[in-house]
C-alpha positions, 0 to 999 in steps of 0.5 A: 500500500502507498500510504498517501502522506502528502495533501497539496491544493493546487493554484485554483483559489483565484477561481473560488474567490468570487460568489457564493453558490446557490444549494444545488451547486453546493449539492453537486460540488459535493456529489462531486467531491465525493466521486473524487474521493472514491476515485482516489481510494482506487488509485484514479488520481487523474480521474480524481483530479478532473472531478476535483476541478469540476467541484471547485469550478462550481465555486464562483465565490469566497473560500468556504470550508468545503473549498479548502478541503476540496482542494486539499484532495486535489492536491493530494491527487496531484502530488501522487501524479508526481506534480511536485512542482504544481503541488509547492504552487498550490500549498503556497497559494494556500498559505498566502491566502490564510496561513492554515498550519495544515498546508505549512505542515504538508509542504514542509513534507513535500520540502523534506521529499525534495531535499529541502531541510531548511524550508521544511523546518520553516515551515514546520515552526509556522504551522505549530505557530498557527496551532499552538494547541493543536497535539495532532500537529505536534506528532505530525511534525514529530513523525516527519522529523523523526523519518528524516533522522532528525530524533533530537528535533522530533522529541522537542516538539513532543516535550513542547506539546506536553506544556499545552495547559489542559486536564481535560479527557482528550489533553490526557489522551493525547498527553497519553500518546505523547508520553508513549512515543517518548519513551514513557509507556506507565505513564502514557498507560495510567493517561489514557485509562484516565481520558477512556474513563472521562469519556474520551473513547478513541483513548480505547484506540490509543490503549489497544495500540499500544498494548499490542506493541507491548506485546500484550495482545489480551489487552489490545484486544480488549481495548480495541473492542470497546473502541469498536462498540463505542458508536464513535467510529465510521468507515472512513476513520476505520480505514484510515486507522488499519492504513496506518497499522498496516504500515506499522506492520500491525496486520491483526489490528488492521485487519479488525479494523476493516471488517468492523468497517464493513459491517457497519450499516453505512459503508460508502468506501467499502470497494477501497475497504475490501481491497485493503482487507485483501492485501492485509491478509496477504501481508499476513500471510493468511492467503486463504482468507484473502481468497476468500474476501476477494471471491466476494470483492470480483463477485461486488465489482465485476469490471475491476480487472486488475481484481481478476488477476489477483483472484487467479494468483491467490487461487494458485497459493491456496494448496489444494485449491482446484478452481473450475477452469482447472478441473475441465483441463484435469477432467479433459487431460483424463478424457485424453489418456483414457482414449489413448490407452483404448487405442493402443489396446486396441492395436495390441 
């Protein structure tokens, strides 16, 4: 899996900067923003890109929350069509436009892809100047940091997130998780057990995480079980969660994640989720399963033909397996042998 890590809005703010639209506009722009998003999840980027354009289009007035975010899509879109070029364009229109600490963030990443240090730093420090309160962005920038082989630097932002003012369930929970990437896991514990009692639920999340890393997995399963039954998860947070564990290695708590996913009763990603549940069975190596999940997949989404194909190769690691195809070619090699060995009884 290409964990999306980088999310550029391109040059087209002058184009969303005029008059507001009527509803049904809004309707169709975000009709559209969601074909997009689905596109991009089956790794369409271009045809992603062009239902992007097509919402933005339709924005001919101020900038509005769903604006940024369409273009936040957009960009992402772009950066992984390689635009590194018009991917820097946009985050720049973006923050000369209102400064948002996310597109400081992302084109710090971008910068640090490019082999552009000091910059990223730059921008770095202006994002958490934006959101000085903001944990998510601290770790963010500590994650970026610390994949760039700059640990000393990483841990600073973490020890500056832990002076935020704040005792409420969700400062322990993200003080919890602080502490845990710093080293502290007692205390990273005794944080978030304090936020999950204060009604702080994704605190399940963070406690099963760890856990598993500790190698308690009675615990993580646990955790994980109330975080499922809490009523505060969706789809789209599902999957983003079991991508990250899947880049963690992480392949039992993806995997719980997907199929908790799936079984929700609204799942309007579950074309991305089902292929995901297929490749993280694979990483585990649990081909059977993943034959299985992908059976049902080609069954839902019979014109992936790229899904075809990897139905056949999980048909030939599954020992045993006999798929019908292969059973007319053993049953008609049989028929031939048979024939043959009447023939040459026949001039015996």
């Amino acid at each position: 899996m290409k964990k999306i890590v980088y999310m550029v809005a391109v040059g087209v703010l002058a184009l969303v900067l005029c008059t507001g639209c009527g509803s049904e506009r809004k309707e169709e722009q975000q009709s559209l923003r969601l074909e997009g998003i689905t596109l991009m999840e089956n790794g369409k980027y271009e045809e992603a890109l062009e239902k992007f354009q097509e919402a933005l289009d339709l924005s001919l007035g101020k900038v509005n929350d769903i604006e940024m975010d369409i273009c936040f899509y957009k960009a992402e879109a772009q950066y992984m069509l390689e635009d590194a070029e018009g991917a820097l364009e946009t985050y720049t229109a973006i923050v000369d436009y209102n400064e948002n600490a996310k597109a400081y963030f992302l084109r710090g990443n971008l910068y640090y892809s490019l082999g552009e240090e000091e910059k990223a730093l730059k921008d770095y420090a202006a994002a958490i100047e934006q959101e000085s309160k903001d944990y998510d962005l601290y770790i963010g920038v500590y994650e970026a940091l610390t994949a760039n082989g700059k640990e000393k630097e990483a841990q600073d932002y973490l020890n500056q997130a832990l002076e935020i003012k704040g005792d409420s369930a969700y400062d322990k929970m993200q003080k919890g998780r602080i502490n845990f990437l710093l080293g502290e896991n007692k205390k990273a514990l005794s944080l978030l057990e304090e936020a999950a009692k204060g009604k702080e639920k994704k605190s399940f999340y963070y406690l099963a995480e760890i856990y598993s890393i500790m190698g308690d997995e009675a615990s993580s399963q646990s955790n994980m079980k109330s975080y499922l039954e809490s009523g505060e998860t969706d789809s789209y947070t599902l999957f983003q969660i079991a991508n990250d564990e899947l880049g963690k290695a992480n392949f039992d708590m993806a995997i719980s994640c997907l199929k908790s996913a799936l079984e929700l009763e609204k799942v309007p990603n579950k074309q991305i989720i089902m292929k995901t549940l297929v490749i993280a069975y694979e990483q585990k190596l649990d081909f059977a399963s993943a034959l299985e999940v992908m059976q049902k997949y080609v069954e839902a989404y019979p014109d992936d033909e790229e899904a075809k194909r990897e139905l056949t190769f999980l048909e030939t690691r599954i020992p045993g397996n006999v798929t019908e195809d292969s059973e007319k070619t053993e049953d008609t090699e049989k028929t031939e042998e048979t024939e043959d060995t009447e023939k040459e009884s026949e001039k015996n």
